[in-house]
ZATOR-212303 format. One line per field, with one value per residue: residue number from 0; x, y, z of N, C-alpha, C, O, CB in turn. Coordinates in Angstrom, 3 decimals, decimal comma, padded with zeros to 6 digits, m for minus. Glycine has a CB too. Example, Ala and Ser with C-alpha at 12.3 -4.5 7.8 and 13.67 -1.06 7.14 Angstrom:
i <- 0; 1
n.u <- 013,190; 012,850
n.v <- m005,690; m002,250
n.w <- 007,800; 007,080
ca.u <- 012,300; 013,670
ca.v <- m004,500; m001,060
ca.w <- 007,800; 007,140
c.u <- 013,200; 012,900
c.v <- m003,300; 000,030
c.w <- 007,800; 007,870
o.u <- 014,236; 013,409
o.v <- m003,319; 001,138
o.w <- 008,465; 008,039
cb.u <- 011,308; 014,084
cb.v <- m004,473; m000,598
cb.w <- 009,046; 005,725
END
This chain:
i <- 0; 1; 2; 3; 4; 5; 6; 7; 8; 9; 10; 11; 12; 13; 14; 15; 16; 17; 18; 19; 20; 21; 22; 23; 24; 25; 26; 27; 28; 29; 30; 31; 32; 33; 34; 35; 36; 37; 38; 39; 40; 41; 42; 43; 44; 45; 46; 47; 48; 49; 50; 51; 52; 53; 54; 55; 56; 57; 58; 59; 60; 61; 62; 63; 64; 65; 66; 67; 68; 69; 70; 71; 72; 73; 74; 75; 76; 77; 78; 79; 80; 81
n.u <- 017,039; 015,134; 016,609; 018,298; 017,531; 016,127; 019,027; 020,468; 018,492; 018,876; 021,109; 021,143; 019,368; 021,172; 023,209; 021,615; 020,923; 023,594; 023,974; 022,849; 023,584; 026,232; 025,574; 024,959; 026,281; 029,603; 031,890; 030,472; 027,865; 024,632; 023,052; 024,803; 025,713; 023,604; 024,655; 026,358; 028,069; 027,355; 029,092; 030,970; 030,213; 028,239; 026,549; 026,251; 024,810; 022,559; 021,032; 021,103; 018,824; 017,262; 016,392; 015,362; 013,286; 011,203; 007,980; 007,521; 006,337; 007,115; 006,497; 008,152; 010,136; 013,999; 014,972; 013,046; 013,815; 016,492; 015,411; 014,313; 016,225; 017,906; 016,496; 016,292; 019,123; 019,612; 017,854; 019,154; 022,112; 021,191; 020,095; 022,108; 024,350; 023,709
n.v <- 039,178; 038,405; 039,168; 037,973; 035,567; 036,171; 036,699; 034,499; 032,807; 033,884; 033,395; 030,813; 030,535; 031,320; 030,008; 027,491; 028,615; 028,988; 026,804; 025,492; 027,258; 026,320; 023,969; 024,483; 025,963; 026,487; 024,947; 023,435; 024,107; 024,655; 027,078; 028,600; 031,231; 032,685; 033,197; 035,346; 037,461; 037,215; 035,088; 034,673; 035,905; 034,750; 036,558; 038,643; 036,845; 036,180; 039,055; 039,538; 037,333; 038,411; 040,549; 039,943; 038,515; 039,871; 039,643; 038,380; 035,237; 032,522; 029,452; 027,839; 024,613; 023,771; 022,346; 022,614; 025,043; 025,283; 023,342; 024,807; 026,851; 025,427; 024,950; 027,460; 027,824; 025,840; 026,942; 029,416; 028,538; 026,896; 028,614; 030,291; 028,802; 028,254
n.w <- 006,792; 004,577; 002,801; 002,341; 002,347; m000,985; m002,244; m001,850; m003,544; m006,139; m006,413; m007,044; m008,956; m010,900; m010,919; m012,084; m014,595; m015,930; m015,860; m018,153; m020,435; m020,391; m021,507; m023,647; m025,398; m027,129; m029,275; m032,304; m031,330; m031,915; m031,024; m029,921; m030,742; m029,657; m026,745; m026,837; m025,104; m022,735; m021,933; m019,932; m017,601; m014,565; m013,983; m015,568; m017,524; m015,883; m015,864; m018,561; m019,176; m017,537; m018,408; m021,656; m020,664; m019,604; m019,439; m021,129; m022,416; m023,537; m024,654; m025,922; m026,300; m025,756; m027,801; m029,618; m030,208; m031,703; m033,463; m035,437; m035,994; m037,336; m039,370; m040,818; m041,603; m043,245; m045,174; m045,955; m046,469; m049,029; m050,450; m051,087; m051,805; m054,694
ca.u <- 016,716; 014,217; 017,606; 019,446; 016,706; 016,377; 020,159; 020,206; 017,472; 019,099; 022,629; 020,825; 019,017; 022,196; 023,753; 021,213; 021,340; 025,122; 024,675; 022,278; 024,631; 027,445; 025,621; 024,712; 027,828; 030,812; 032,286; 029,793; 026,545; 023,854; 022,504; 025,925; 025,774; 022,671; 024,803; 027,633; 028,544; 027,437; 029,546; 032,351; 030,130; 026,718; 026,046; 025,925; 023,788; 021,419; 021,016; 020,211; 017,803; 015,699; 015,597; 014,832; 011,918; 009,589; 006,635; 008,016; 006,397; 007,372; 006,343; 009,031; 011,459; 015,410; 014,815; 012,190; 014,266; 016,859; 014,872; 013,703; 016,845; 018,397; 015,867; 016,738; 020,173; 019,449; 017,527; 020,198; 022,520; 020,448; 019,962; 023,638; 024,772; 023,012
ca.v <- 037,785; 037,991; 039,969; 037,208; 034,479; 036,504; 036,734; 033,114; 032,242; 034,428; 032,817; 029,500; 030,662; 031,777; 028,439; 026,614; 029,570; 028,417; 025,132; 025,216; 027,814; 025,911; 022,962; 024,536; 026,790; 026,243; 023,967; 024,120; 024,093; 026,106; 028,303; 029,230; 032,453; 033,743; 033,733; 036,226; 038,863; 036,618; 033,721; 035,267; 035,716; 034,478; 037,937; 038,958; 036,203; 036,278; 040,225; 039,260; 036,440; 038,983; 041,930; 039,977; 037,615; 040,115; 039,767; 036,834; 033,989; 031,175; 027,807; 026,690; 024,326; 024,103; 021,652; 023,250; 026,640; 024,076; 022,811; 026,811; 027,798; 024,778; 025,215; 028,969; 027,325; 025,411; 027,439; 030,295; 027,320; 026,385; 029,915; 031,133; 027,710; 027,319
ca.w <- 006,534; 003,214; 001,362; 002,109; 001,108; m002,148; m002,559; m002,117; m004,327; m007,349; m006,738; m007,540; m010,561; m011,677; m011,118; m013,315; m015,727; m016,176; m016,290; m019,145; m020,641; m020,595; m022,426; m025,164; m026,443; m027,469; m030,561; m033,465; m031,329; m033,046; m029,734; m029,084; m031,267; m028,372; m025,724; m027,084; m025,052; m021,656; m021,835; m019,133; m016,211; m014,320; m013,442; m016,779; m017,859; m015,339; m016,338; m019,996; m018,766; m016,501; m019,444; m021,592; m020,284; m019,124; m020,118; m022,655; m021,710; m024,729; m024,681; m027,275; m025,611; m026,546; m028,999; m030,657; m030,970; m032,360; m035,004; m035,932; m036,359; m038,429; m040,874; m041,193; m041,736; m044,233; m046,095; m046,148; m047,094; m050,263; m051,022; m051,180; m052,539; m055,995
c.u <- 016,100; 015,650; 018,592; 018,759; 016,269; 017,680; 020,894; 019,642; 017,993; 020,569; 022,168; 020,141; 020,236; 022,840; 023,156; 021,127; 022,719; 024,800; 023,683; 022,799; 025,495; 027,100; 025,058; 025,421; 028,798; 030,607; 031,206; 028,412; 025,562; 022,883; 023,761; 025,926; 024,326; 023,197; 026,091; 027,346; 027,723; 028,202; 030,658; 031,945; 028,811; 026,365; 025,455; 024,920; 022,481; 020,540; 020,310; 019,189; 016,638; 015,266; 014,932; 013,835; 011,226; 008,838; 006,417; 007,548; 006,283; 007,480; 007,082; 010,228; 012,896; 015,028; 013,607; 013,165; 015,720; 016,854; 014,811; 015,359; 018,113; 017,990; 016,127; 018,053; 020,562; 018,437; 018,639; 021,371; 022,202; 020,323; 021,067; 024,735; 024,211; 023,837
c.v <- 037,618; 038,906; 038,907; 035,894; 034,874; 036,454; 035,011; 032,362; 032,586; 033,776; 031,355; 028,935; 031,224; 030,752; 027,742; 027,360; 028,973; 027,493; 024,865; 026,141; 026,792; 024,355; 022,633; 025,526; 026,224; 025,252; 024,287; 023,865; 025,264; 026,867; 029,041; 030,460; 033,655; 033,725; 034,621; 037,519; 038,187; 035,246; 034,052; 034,875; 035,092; 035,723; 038,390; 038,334; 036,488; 037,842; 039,769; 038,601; 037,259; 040,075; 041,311; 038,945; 038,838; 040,594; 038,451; 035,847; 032,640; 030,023; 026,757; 026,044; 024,517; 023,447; 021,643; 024,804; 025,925; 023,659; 023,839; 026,730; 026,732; 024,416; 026,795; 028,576; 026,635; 026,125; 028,870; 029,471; 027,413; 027,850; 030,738; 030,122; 027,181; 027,785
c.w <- 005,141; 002,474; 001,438; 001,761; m000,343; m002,482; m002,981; m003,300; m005,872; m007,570; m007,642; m008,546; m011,242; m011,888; m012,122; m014,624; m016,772; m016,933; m017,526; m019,994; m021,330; m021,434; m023,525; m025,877; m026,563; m028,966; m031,525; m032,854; m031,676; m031,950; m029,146; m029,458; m029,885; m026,960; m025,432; m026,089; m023,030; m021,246; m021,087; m017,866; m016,088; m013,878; m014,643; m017,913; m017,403; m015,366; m017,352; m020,013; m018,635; m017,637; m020,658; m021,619; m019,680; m019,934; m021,168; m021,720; m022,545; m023,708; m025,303; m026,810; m026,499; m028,138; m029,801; m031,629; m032,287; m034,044; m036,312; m036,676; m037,798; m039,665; m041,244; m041,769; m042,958; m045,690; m046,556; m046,855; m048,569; m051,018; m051,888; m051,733; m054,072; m056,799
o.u <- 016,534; 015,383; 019,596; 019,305; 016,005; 017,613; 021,520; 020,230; 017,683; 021,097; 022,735; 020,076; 020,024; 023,118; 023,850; 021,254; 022,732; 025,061; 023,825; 022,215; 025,480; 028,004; 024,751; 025,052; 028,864; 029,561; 030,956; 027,603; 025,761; 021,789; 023,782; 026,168; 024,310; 022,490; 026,714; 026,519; 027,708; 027,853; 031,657; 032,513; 028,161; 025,475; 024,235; 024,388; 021,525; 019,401; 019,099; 018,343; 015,531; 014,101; 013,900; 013,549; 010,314; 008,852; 005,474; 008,030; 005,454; 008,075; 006,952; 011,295; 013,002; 014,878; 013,267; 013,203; 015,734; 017,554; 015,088; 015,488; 018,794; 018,554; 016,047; 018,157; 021,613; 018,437; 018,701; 021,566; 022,986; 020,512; 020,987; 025,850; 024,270; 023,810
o.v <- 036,672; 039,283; 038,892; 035,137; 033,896; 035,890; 034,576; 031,466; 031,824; 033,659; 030,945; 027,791; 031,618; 030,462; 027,320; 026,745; 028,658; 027,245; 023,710; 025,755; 026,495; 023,665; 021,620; 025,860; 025,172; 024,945; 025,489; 023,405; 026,479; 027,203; 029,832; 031,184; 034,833; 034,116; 034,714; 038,399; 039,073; 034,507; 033,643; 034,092; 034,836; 035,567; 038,518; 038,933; 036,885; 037,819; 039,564; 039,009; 037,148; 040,438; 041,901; 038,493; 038,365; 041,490; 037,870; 035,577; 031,779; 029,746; 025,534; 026,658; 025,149; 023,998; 020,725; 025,287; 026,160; 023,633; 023,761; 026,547; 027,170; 023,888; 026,979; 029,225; 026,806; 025,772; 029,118; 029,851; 028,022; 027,949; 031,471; 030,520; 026,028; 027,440
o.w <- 004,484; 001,333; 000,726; 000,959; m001,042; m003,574; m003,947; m003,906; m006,787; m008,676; m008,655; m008,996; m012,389; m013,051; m013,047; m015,683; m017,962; m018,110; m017,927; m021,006; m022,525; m021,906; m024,152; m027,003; m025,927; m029,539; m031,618; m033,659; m031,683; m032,406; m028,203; m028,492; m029,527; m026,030; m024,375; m026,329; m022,176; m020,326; m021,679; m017,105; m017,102; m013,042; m014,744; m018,848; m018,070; m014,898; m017,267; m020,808; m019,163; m017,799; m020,978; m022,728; m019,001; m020,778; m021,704; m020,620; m022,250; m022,667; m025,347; m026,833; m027,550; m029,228; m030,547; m032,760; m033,495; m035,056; m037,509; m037,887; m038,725; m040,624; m042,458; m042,810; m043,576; m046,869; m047,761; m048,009; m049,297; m052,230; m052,873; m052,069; m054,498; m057,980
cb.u <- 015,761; 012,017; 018,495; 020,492; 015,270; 015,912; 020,730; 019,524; 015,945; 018,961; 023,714; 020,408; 017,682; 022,950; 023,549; 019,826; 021,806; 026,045; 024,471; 021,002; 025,105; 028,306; 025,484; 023,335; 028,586; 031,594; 032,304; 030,083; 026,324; 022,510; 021,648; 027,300; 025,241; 020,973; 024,627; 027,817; 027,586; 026,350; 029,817; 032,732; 030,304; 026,292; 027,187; 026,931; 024,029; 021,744; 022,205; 020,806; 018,117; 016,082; 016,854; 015,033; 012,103; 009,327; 006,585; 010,271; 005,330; 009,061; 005,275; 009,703; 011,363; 017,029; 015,062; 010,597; 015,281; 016,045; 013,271; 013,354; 017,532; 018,659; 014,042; 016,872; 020,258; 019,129; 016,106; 020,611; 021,844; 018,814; 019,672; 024,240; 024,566; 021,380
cb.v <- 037,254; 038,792; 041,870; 037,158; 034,028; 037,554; 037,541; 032,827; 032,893; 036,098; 032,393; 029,049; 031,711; 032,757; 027,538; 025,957; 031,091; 027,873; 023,572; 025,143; 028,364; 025,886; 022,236; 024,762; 028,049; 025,546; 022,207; 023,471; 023,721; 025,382; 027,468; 028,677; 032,102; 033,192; 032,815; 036,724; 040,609; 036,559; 032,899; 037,025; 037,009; 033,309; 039,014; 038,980; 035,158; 035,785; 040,952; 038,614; 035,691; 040,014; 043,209; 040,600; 036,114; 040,967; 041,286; 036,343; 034,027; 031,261; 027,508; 027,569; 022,797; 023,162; 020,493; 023,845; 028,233; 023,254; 022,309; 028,736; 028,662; 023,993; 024,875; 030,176; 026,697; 024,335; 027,632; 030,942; 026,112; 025,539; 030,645; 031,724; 026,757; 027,488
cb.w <- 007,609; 002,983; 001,581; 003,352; 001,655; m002,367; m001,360; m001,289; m003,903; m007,365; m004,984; m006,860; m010,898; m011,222; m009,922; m013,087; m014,893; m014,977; m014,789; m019,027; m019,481; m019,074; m022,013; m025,476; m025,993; m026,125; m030,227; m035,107; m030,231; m034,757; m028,185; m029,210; m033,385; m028,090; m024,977; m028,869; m026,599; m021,466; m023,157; m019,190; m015,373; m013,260; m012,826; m017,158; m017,637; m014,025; m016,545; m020,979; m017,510; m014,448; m020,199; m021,880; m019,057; m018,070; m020,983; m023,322; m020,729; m025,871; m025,163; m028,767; m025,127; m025,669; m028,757; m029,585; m029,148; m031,730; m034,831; m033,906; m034,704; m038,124; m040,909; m039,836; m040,843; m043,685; m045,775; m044,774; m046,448; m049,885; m049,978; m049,494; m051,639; m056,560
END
């Protein structure tokens, strides 16, 4: 009974895993490059998720990492463009 309410419980973090996944890759969105090499299965996601978050416990929502990384973007940009 508790291997099949854990089994349960991990199918359904795998589900929202996905679905926040799937709505931030593809076409030119700029988080799509962090989910290379899991974008096939939820098994494989939810793997990369658990190794690595432990111990990680960030406070920085999407649209903070977002912001981070489109100023890295732009400054690489400006850098390699003068």
């Amino acid at each position: 009974m508790l291997k099949k309410k854990l089994n349960d419980e991990a199918n359904s973090i795998k589900d929202k895993l996905w679905k926040i996944k799937t709505s931030h890759t593809g076409e030119d969105r700029i988080l799509d490059y962090c989910f290379e090499g899991v974008k096939s299965s939820k098994d494989k996601l939810f793997e990369k998720i658990k190794d690595i978050t432990k111990g990680n416990q960030s406070t920085r929502s999407i649209d903070d990492l977002k912001k981070e990384l489109s100023k890295i973007g732009e400054n690489t940009q400006e850098k390699y463009h003068k």
